[in-house]
ChimeraX commands (.cxc) that place a marker at each C-alpha (Angstrom):
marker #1 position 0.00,0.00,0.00 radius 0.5
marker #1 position 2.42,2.62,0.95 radius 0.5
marker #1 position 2.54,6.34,2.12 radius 0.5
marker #1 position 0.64,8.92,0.16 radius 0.5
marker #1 position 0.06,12.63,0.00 radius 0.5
marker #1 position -3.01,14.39,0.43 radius 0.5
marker #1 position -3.89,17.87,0.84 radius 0.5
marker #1 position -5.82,19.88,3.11 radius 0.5
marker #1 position -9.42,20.37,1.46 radius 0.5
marker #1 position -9.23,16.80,0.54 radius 0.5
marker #1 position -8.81,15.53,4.12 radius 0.5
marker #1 position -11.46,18.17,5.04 radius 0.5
marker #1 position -13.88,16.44,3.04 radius 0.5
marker #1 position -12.93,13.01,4.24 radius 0.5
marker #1 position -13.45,13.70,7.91 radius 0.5
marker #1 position -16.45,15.95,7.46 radius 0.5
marker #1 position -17.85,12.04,5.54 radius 0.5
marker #1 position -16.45,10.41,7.89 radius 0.5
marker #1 position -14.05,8.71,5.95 radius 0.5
marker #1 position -10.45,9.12,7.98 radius 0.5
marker #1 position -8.58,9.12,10.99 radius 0.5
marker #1 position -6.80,12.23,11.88 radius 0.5
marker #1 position -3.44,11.49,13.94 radius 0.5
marker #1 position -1.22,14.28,15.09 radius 0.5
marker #1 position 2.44,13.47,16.02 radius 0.5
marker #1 position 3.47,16.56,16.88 radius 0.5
marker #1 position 4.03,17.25,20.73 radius 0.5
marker #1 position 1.69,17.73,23.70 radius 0.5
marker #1 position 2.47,21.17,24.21 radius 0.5
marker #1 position 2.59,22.13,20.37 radius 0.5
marker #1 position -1.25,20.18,19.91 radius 0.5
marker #1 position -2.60,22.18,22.71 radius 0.5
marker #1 position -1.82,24.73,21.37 radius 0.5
marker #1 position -3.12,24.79,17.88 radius 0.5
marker #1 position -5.01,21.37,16.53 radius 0.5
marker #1 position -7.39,20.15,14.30 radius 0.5
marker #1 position -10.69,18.82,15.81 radius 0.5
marker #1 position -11.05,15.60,16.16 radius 0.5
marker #1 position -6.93,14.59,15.92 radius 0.5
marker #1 position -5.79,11.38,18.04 radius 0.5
marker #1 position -2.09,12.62,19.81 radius 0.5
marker #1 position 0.70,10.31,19.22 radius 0.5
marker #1 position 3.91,12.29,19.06 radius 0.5
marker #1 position 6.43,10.72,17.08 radius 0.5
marker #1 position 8.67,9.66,19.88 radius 0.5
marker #1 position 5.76,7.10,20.28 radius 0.5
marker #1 position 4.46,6.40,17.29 radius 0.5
marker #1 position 3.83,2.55,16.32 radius 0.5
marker #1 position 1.06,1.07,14.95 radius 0.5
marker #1 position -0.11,-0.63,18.51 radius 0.5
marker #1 position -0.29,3.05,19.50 radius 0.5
marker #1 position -2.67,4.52,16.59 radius 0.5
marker #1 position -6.58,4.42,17.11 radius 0.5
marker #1 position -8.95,1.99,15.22 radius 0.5
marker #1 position -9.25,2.76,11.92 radius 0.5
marker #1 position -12.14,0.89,11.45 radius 0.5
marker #1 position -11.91,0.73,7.79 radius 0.5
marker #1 position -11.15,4.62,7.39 radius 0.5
marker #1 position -8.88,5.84,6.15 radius 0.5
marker #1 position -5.46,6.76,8.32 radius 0.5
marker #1 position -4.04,10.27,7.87 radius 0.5
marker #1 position -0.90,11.60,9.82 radius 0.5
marker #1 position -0.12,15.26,10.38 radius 0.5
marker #1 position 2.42,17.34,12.25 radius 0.5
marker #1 position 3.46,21.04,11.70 radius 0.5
marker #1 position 4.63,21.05,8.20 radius 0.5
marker #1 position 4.86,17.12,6.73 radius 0.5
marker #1 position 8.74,16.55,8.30 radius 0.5
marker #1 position 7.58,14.64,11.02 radius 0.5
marker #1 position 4.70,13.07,9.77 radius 0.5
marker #1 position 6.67,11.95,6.87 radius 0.5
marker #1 position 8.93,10.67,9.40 radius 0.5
marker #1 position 5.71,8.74,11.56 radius 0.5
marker #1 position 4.45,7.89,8.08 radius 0.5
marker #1 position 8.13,6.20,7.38 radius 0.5
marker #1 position 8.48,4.66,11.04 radius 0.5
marker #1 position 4.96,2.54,10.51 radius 0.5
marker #1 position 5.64,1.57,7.15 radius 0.5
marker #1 position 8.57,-0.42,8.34 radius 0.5
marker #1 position 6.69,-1.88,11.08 radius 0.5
marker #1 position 3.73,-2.68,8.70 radius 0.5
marker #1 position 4.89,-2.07,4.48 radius 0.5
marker #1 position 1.09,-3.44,3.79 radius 0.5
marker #1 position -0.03,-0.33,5.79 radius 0.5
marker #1 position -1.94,2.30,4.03 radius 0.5
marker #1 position -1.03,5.85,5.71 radius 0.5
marker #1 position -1.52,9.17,4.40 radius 0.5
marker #1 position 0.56,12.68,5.17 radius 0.5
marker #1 position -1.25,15.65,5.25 radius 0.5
marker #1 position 1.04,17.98,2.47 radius 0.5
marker #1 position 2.57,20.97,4.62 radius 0.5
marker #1 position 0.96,19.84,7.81 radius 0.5
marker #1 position -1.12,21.93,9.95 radius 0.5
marker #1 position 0.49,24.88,8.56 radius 0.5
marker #1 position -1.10,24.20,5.52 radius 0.5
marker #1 position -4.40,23.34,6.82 radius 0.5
marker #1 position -4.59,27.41,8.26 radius 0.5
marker #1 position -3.34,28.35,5.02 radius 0.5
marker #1 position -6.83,26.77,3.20 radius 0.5
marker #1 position -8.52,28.95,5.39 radius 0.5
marker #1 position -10.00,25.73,7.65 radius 0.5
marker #1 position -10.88,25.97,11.43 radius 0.5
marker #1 position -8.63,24.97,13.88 radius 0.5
marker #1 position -8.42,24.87,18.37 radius 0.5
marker #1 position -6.47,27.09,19.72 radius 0.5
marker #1 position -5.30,27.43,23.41 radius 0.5
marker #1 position -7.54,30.40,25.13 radius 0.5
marker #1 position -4.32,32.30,25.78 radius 0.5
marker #1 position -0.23,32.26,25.89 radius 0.5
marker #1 position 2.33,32.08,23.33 radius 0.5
marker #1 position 3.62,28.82,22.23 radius 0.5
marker #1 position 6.55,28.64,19.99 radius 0.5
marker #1 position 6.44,25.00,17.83 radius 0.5
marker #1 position 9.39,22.65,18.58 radius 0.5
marker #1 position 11.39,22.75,15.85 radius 0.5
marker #1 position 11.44,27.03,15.98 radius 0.5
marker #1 position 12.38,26.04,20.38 radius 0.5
marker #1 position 15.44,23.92,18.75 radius 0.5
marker #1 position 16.57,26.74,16.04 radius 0.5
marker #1 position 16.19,29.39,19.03 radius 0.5
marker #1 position 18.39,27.25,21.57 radius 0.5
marker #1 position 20.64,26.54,18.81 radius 0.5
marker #1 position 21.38,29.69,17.61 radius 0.5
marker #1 position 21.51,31.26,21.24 radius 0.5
marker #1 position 24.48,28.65,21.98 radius 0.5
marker #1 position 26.27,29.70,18.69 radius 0.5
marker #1 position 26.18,33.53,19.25 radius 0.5
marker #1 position 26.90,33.38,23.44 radius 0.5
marker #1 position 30.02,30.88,22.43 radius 0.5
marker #1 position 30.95,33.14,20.04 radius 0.5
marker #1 position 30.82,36.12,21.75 radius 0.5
marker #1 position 32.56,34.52,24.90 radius 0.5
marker #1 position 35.10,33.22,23.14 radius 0.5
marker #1 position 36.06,36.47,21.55 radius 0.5
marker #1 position 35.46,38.66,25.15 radius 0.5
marker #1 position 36.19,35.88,27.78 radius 0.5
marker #1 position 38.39,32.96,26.50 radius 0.5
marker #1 position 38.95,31.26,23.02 radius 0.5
marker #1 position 37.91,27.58,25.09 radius 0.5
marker #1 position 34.20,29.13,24.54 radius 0.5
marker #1 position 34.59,28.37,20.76 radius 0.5
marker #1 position 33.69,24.66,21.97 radius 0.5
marker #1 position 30.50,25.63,22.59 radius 0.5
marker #1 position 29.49,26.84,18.99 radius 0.5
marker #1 position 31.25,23.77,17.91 radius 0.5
marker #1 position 29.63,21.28,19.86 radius 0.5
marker #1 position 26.02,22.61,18.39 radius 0.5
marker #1 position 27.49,22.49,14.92 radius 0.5
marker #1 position 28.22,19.06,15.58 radius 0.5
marker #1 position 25.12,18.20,17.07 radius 0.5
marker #1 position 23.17,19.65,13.66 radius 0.5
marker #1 position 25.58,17.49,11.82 radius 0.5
marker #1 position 24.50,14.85,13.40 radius 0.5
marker #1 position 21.11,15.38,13.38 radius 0.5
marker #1 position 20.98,15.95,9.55 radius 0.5
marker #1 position 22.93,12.73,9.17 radius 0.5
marker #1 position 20.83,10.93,11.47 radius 0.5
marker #1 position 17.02,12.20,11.58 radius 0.5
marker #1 position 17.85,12.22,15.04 radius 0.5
marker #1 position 17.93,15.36,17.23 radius 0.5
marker #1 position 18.94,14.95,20.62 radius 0.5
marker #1 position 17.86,18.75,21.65 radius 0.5
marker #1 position 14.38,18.21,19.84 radius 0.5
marker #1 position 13.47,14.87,22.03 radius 0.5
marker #1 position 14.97,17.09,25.35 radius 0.5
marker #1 position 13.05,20.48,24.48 radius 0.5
marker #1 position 9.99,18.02,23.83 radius 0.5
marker #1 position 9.92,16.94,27.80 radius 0.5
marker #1 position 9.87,20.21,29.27 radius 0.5
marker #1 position 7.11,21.85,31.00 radius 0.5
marker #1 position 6.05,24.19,28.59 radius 0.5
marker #1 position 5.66,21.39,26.27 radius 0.5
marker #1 position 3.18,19.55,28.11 radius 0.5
marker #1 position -0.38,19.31,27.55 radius 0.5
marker #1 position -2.22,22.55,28.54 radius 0.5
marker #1 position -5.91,22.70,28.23 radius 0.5
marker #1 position -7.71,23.57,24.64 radius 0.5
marker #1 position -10.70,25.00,23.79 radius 0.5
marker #1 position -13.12,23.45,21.54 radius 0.5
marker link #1:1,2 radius 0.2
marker link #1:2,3 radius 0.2
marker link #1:3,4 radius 0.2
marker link #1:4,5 radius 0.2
marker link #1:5,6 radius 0.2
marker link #1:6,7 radius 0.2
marker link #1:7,8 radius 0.2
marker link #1:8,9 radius 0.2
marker link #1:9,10 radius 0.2
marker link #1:10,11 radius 0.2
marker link #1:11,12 radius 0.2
marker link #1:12,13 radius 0.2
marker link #1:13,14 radius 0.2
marker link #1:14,15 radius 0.2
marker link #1:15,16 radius 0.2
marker link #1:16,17 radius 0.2
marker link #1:17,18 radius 0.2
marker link #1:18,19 radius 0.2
marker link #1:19,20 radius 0.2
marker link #1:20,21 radius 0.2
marker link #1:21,22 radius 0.2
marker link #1:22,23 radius 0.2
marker link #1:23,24 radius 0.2
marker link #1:24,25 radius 0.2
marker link #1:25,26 radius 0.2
marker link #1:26,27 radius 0.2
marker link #1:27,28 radius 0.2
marker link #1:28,29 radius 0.2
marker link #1:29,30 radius 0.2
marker link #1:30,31 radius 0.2
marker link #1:31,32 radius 0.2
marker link #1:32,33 radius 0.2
marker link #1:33,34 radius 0.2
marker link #1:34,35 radius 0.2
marker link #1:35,36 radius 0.2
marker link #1:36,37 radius 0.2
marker link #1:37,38 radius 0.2
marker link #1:38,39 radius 0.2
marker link #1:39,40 radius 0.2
marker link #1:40,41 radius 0.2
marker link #1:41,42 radius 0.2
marker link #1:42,43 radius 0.2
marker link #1:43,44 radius 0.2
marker link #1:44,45 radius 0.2
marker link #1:45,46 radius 0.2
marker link #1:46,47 radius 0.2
marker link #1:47,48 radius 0.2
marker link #1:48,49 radius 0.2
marker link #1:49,50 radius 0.2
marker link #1:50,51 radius 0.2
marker link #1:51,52 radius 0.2
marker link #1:52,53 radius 0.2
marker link #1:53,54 radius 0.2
marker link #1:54,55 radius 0.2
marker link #1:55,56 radius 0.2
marker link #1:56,57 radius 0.2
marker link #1:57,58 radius 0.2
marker link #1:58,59 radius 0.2
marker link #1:59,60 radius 0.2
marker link #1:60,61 radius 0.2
marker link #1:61,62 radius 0.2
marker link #1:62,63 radius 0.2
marker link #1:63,64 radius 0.2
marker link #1:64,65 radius 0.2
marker link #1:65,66 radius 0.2
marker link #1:66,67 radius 0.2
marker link #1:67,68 radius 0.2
marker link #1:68,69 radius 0.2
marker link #1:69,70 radius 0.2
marker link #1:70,71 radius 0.2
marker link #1:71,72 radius 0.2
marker link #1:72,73 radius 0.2
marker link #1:73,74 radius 0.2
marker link #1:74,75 radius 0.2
marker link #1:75,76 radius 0.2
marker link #1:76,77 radius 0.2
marker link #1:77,78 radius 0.2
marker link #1:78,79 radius 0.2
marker link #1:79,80 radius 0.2
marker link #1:80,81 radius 0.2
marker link #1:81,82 radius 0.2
marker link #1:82,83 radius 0.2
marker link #1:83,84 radius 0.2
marker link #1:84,85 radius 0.2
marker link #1:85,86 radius 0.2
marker link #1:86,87 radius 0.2
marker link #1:87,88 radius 0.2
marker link #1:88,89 radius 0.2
marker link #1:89,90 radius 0.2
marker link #1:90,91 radius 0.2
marker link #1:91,92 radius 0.2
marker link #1:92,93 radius 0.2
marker link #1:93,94 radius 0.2
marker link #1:94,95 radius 0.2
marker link #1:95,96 radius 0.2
marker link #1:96,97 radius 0.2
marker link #1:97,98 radius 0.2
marker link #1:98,99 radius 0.2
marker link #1:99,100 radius 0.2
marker link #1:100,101 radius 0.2
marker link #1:101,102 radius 0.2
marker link #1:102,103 radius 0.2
marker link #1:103,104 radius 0.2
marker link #1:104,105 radius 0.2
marker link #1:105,106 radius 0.2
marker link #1:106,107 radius 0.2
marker link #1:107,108 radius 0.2
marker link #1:108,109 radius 0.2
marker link #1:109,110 radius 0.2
marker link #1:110,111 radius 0.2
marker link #1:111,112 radius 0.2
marker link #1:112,113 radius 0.2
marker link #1:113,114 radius 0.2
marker link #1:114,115 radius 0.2
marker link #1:115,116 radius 0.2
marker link #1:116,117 radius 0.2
marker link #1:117,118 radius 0.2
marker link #1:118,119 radius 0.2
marker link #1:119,120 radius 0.2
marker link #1:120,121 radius 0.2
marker link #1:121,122 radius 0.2
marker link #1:122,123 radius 0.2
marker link #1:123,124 radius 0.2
marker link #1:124,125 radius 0.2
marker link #1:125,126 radius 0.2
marker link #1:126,127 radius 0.2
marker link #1:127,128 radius 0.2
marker link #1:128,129 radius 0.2
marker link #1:129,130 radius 0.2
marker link #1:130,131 radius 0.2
marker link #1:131,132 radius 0.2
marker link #1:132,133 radius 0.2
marker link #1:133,134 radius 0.2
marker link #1:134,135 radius 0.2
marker link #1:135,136 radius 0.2
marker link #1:136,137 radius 0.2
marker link #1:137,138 radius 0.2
marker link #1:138,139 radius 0.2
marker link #1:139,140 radius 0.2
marker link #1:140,141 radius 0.2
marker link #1:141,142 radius 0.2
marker link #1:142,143 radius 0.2
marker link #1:143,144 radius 0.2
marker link #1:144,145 radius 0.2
marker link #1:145,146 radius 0.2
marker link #1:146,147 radius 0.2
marker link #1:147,148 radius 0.2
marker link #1:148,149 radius 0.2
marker link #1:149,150 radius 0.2
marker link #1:150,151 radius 0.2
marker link #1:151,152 radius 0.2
marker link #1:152,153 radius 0.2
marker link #1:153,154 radius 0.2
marker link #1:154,155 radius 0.2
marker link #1:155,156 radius 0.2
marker link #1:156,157 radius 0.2
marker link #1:157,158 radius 0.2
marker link #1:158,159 radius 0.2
marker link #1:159,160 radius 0.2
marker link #1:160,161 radius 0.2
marker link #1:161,162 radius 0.2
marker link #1:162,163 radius 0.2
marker link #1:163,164 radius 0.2
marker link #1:164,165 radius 0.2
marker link #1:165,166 radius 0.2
marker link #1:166,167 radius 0.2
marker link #1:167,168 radius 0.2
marker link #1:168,169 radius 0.2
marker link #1:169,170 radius 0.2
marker link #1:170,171 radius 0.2
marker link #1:171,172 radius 0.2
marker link #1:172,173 radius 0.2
marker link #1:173,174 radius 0.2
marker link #1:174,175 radius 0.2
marker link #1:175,176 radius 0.2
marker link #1:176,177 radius 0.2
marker link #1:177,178 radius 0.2
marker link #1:178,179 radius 0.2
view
C-alpha cells in the first residue's frame, strides 16, 4: 500500500464524511496549542502502529506542523507494517490554516512550535560561544562547535537529541484547549 500525500481540502472532506482518521504526532504542548478537531495525539517519539486508534476501515491520515515529522511517523509505521496504508497531510497543519479551515487554539499564551524552540536554543548557543570566546576565553569556541556538531549529526541521522529534550519540558506539556 504505501505512504501517500493528500492535501488539506481533501482531508477536510474526508473527515467531514467520515471517511479518515486524523493522527497528530506533533508534541503535547505544540497540539494544545493549535489542533485540528477531532486529531488522536501520538507524538512521534511514540508512534507505532499498537499506538494509533482503530481505523475501522477509514482511512489513516498523519499530520504534524509542516509534513517533516509526519513523513517521518508515516516512514516509522511503514517499516513496522509495508502493507499499511497511511496518508501525510502535504505541509501539515500549517497548511491546513493556510486553506482557510478551522482549527483549536489554546484560550491564551504564546507557544513557539518545537522545531522554531530547537533553532532558538541553537542559535543562542552559537552567538553566546561566540561572543565569549572572543570577550572571555577562546575555550568558549567549543560551545558553537559542539552545536554544529550536534546539527551534523542530526541531519545525518534524523535524530535530534535537543528536539526529544526540548519536547519533555514543561512548557511542552499538555495545557488545556478549547473546543
Amino acid at each position: 500500500m504505501g505512504l501517500k500525500a493528500i492535501d488539506a481540502v481533501t482531508l477536510k472532506r474526508w473527515l467531514e464524511n467520515g471517511e479518515a482518521v486524523l493522527v497528530d504526532v506533533r508534541e503535547p504542548g505544540e497540539h494544545a496549542a493549535q489542533s485540528i478537531a477531532g486529531t488522536k495525539l501520538v507524538p512521534l517519539a511514540s508512534v507505532c502502529k499498537k499506538a494509533l486508534p482503530e481505523c475501522n476501515g477509514k482511512k489513516l491520515v498523519v499530520h504534524c506542523m509542516k509534513g517533516g515529522r509526519g513523513n517521518s511517523a508515516c516512514a516509522k509505521l511503514l517499516a513496522e507494517d509495508p502493507n499499511l496504508e497511511i496518508y501525510n497531510l502535504e505541509g501539515g497543519i500549517s497548511s491546513w490554516c493556510e486553506a482557510g479551515l478551522e482549527v483549536n487554539k489554546a484560550s491564551k499564551g504564546f507557544f513557539l512550535p518545537l522545531d522554531r524552540q530547537v533553532q532558538l536554543t541553537i542559535g543562542l548557543g552559537v552567538l553566546i560561544g561566540s561572543i565569549l570566546a572572543y570577550t572571555v576565553s577562546p575555550v568558549f569556541i567549543l560551545l558553537a562547535g559542539f552545536f554544529g556538531a550536534g546539527l551534523t549529526v542530526a541531519g545525518i541521522t534524523g535524530f535530534c537529541g535537543l528536539a526529544v529534550l526540548m519536547a519533555k519540558m514543561p512548557w511542552n506539556q499538555c495545557r488545556k484547549v478549547l473546543s
